[in-house]
Every structure is written in structure tokens, then in C-alpha cells.
C-alpha angles and dihedrals in degrees: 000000000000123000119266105227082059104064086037091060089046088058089044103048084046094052095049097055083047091058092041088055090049096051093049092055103055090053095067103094095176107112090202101043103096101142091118082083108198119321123250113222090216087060104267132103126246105225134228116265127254119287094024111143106264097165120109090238099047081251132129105265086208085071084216127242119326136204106251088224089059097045113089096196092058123118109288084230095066090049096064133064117247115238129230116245124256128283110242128186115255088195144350093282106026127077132205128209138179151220149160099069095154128170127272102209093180097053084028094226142088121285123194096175081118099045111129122212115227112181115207114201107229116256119250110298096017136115133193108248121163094345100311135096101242138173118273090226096054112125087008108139115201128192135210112192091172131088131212108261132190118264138199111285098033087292126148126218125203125167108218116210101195129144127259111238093200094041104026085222134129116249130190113203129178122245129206133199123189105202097168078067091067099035100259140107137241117255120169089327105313133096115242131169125287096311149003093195140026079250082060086065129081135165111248116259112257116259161155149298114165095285106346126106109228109187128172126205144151125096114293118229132170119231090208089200101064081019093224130123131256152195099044122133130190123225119196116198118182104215093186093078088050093060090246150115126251113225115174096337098314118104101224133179110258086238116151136268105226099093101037114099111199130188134263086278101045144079126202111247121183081336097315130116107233138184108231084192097058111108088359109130132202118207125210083232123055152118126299114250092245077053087227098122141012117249136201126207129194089245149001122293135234127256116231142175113243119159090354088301134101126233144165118266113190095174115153094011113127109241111228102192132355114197113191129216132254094252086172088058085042088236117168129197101246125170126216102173095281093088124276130311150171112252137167094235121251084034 
């Protein structure tokens, strides 16, 4: 039997811790501070399960999962775009390019396993060069050693060195310029006014209007620096009241033929000897005589009589160029006052 004062320490030193524990507890005044867990009669403290919030903000401490694009401290390879590769040329006139380079987070690079080819032919005058579609004639130098120069007839000449786009090479063609068509002549090349020179200058010839007389005369000049010529005057004389007949700018009387005798180089109208030369001119391009091509002659021909007519002889003068006509197309060179041409008639 045990003593008595023994079992009785052992009750009072138990109800005293109980007390302590007691005490402690109600001086914690904060409401979220419940660490203490419950309290063991026997002195120890019964902890909180598995999976309690234990984090000073009530958050998970794990942070939980983050996109690799927000979070600053993420591989700098997942943070950039991956580029395509770059186009190259198959041929010389076919060009590749490429898509589908995407990003390989895992092994953090580019991959273009994926990548698909697509090959785009080169347009019309181009060639594939260092991965690009460029002109042929890109970096062709072309020369042209010759300058314009003055032709028959107030043309100018001028040789014209350019590249071809369809071929890349270089092409000389040949350019004319037709400065009588502007009024101008022909000086070194280059069309200027009405002269260059007083020889520039000439008096019209007479002519014409129905029945009126029309006559120029005066002494031509060239103001060479409006380049125009000067000092002729026009003189109109209306035959019709005179009873008579106008034939190349003179009023003359309708008197017979029969008894006028003219030279080699005239013919008799309305009783006067005339020049059907005079003012014909005779183009170093016309038509052919058959009126089947257009051809071009080195220089101008000369105007003669034959049969009491006049008409162009270019004997002995080189041809530069005969174009024949489309027969099949039944064209024919005809000739309007622009220079000649092969037309369909009635076009």
C-alpha cells in the first residue's frame, strides 16, 4: 500500500498544469493565432492535420504553377519568336520560301522540323539572284558611244544602247525624230525653231487658193535667237476679178496651148509654160511604185519630167530599209501626209 500524501502530490501537481495551461490560453487575445493546436492532459500538443494553412497570408506557400511569358526569372529562350528561314533561290528563275519554325520550350530552341517549302516562279523580266526575284537587267550597263546626228529630210538619228528585260541583254535600236513635223529644223542633233542659220531660211513657195493668187516675197533672214525666220511678206491677189485663172500662185489668162512651145522641164497650163517640179518633193521614205512596202533611202530624190509629169528618181541612191507590206492582209503603203505606211484600205 502505497502512502497517502503520495498519490495526493501526484492530483495536485496535475491540476495545477492544467490550470497554467488554462490561464495561458485565455491571454491570447489573437483571434488567428491557433498554432497551439489542442492541448494533451498528459502535457503535449495535438498537432494540426496535413494540408492546414500554415502561410502568414492564408496563401499557398507552393505559389502555385506560372506562365513562362509572366515570369521574369524564366529561360530567356522561351521569352523570343523563332524566325523562318530564309528564302533561297531553286533555280534561276524559281524562288523558296519557308514557314512553320516554332519553339521548343522543352529543349528551349527553335525547332523547324515542321517547316514547310513553298517555290514561287519569277515574274516576266526577272531572275532569282541571293534569295530575291530581281530585274534582269539589274547591274546591266549599257553604253551608247553614238550621238544623235542630223538626216535627210530635218530628221534626227540617234543609236540607242538599253537592256533588254526579257533577254538582260543589251539592244541598240535605232530613233527617229521627225523635226520638220514640229516646225523645226534639224541642228547637230538636236531640233531647234525654224533656222539655225539665214540658209535655213527660204521664201514659200507661191501658191493656190481656189482662185486666189497667193505670192511671197522679201528677203528671208533667221533671227537665230528666237530661231525663226524673218523678212517675208505675203501678197494675196484675187485672179477671178481679172478674168483669169490661178496656176501655182500667178493669175494668168485661160488662153490655149497650141501655139506655146516650153522647154525640156515644162509643161504648157492655161497657155503658160510651168515647172511641175517646182515645190515636188521627193522623200528619202516612201512608198514603192507597186505600192506594196515602204522604202527608205540614204537620202532625198530627185524630181524629173517624164510623160509631162513629174515624178521621184532615187537611181543610184543606197536603200537603207524596205518594209513590205502584209499582202495577206491586203495592206498597201499608202502615204497621207505623215509619212508612208502600210494600211488595209478603207482603214
Amino acid at each position: 500500500m502505497k502512502p497517502l500524501h503520495h498519490g495526493l502530490t501526484r492530483h495536485l501537481l496535475r491540476a495545477s498544469f492544467t490550470l497554467l495551461v488554462a490561464s495561458a490560453a485565455a491571454c491570447d487575445t489573437d483571434p488567428d493565432n491557433d498554432d497551439s493546436g489542442s492541448v494533451d492532459l498528459d502535457g503535449g500538443v495535438t498537432p494540426e492535420p496535413d494540408g492546414a494553412n500554415n502561410s502568414p497570408d492564408g496563401g499557398d506557400q507552393d505559389g502555385g504553377d506560372q506562365d513562362a511569358g509572366d515570369d521574369p526569372d524564366a529561360p530567356e529562350c522561351l521569352l523570343r519568336d523563332c524566325e523562318e528561314l530564309a528564302p533561297e533561290c531553286l533555280d534561276e528563275r524559281t524562288l523558296r520560301t519557308f514557314t512553320g519554325a516554332r519553339l521548343d520550350a522543352e529543349a528551349c530552341n527553335c525547332s523547324y522540323a515542321e517547316v514547310s517549302a513553298t517555290d514561287v516562279p519569277c515574274g516576266d523580266g526577272e531572275l532569282c539572284r541571293e534569295g530575291a526575284c530581281v530585274d534582269r537587267c539589274l547591274g546591266v550597263m549599257c553604253n551608247n558611244d553614238e550621238a544623235p546626228f542630223c538626216g535627210p529630210g530635218e530628221r534626227i538619228f540617234a543609236v540607242v544602247d538599253s537592256c533588254n528585260s526579257l533577254t538582260g541583254q543589251c539592244e541598240q535600236t535605232t530613233v527617229r525624230v521627225e523635226c520638220a513635223e514640229e516646225g523645226k529644223v534639224c541642228d547637230s542633233g538636236t531640233c531647234v525653231g525654224e533656222c539655225v542659220i539665214d540658209a535655213n531660211c527660204d521664201l514659200p513657195l507661191n501658191r493656190c487658193d481656189g482662185t486666189t493668187a497667193i505670192r511671197f516675197v522679201g528677203t528671208p533672214r533667221c533671227d537665230v535667237v528666237e530661231a525663226r525666220c524673218e523678212g517675208i511678206q505675203t501678197v494675196l491677189e484675187d485672179c477671178a476679178a481679172e478674168g483669169k485663172a490661178c496656176v501655182q500662185g500667178s493669175c494668168v489668162a485661160p488662153d490655149s496651148c497650141d501655139e506655146v512651145n516650153c522647154s525640156a522641164v515644162e509643161v504648157c497650163v492655161d497657155g503658160v509654160c510651168v515647172d511641175p517640179c517646182l515645190g515636188q518633193e521627193c522623200p528619202a521614205e516612201h512608198c514603192a511604185e507597186d505600192g506594196l512596202s515602204v522604202i527608205e533611202h540614204a537620202s532625198e530624190g530627185v524630181c524629173v519630167l517624164s510623160g509631162g509629169e513629174a515624178r521621184c528618181d532615187y537611181a543610184g541612191i543606197e536603200v537603207i530599209e524596205e518594209v513590205e507590206c502584209d499582202s495577206g492582209r491586203l495592206e498597201s503603203c499608202v502615204d497621207n501626209g505623215a509619212g508612208p505606211e502600210c494600211n488595209i484600205p478603207g482603214e
